[in-house]
C-alpha positions as CSV (number, residue, x, y, z in Angstrom):
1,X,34.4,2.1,97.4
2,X,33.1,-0.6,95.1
3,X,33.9,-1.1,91.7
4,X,32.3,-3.4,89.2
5,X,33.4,-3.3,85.4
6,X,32.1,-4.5,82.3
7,X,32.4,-4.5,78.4
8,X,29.4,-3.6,76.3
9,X,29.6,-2.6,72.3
10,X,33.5,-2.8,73.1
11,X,33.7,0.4,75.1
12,X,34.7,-0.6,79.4
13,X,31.9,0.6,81.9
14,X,33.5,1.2,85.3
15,X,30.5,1.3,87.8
16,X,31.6,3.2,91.3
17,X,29.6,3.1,94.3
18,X,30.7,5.0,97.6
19,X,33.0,8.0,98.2
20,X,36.3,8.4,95.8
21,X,38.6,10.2,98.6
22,X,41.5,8.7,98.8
23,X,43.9,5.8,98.5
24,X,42.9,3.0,97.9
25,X,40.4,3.8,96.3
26,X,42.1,6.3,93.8
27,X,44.8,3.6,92.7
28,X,42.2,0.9,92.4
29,X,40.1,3.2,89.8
30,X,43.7,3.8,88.1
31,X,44.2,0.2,88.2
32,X,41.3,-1.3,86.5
33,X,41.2,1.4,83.8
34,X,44.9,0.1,83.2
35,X,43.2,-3.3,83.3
36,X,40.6,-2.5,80.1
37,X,43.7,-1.1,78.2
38,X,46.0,-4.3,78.7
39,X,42.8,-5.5,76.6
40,X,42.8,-3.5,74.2
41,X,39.7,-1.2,75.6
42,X,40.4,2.1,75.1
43,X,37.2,3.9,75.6
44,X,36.2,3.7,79.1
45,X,32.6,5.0,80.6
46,X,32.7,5.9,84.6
47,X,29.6,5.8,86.2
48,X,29.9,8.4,88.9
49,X,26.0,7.8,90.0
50,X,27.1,5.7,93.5
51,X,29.6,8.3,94.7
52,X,28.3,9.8,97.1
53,X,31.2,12.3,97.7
54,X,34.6,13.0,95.9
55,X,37.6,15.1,97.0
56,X,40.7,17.4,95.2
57,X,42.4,13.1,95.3
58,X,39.3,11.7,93.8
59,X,39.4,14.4,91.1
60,X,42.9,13.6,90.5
61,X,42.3,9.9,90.2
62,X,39.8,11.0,87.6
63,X,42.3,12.9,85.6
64,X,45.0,10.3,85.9
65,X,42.7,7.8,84.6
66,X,42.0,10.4,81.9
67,X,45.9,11.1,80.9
68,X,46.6,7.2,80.7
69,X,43.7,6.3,78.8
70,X,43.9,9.3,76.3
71,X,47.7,8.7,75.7
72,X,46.7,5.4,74.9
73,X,44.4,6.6,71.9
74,X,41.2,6.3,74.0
75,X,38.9,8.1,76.1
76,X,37.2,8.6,79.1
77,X,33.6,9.8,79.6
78,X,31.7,9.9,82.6
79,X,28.0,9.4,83.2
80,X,25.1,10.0,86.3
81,X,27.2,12.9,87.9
82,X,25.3,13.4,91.4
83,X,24.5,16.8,92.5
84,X,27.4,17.2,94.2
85,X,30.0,15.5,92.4
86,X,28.4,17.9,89.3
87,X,28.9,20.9,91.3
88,X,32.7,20.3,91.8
89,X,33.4,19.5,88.0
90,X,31.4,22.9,87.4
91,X,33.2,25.1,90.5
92,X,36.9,23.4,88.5
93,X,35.7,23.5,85.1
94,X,36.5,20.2,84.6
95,X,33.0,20.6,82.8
96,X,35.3,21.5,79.8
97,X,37.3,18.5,80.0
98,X,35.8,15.4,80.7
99,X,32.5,14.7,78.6
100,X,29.6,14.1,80.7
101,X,26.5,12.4,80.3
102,X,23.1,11.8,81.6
103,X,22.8,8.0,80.7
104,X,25.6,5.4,80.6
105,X,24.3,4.3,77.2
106,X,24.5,7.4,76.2
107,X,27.8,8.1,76.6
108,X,28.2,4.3,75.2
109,X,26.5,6.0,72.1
110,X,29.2,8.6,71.5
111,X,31.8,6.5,71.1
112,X,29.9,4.9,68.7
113,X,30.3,8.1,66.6
């Protein structure tokens, strides 16, 4: 998996491309999350619209990501679900917990709230 990451209106855009199964793939997502809050970026967008397939460890990942960054005071929304990574967060309900967007500016936008 591939992972390119930028800054834009102060909120950290993680870009993914590929499948998010497994290690290392699941500690290099961890790790450049942790890499936004060592500077001082605490509301990070993931855009899931290059993974092609997740599993139950790329799900985890997710949720890791999502612990450390909201016990930091921040927040993680993620943005241009595919089919299929949509259906699991629907078939989990992790609908209910992460916020989800259409757009990466968009979900830019709501931190901009």
């Amino acid at each position: 998996m591939k992972i390119k990451d930028k800054i834009q209106d102060g909120v950290g855009i993680l870009t993914l491309k590929g499948k998010l199964m497994g290690y290392p793939e699941t500690d290099d997502l961890h790790s450049e999350v942790k890499v936004f809050l060592s500077d001082k970026v605490k509301n990070v967008v993931i855009d899931m619209g290059g993974v092609n397939w997740l599993n139950s460890m790329g799900v985890g990942a997710l949720m890791r990501c999502l612990t450390t960054v909201k016990n930091a005071g921040g927040n993680i929304c993620l943005a241009r679900l595919t089919d299929k990574a949509r259906s699991i967060f629907v078939m989990t309900q992790l609908v209910r917990v992460f916020d989800i967007f259409e757009t990466v500016n968009e979900a830019v936008k709501h931190f901009k709230k």
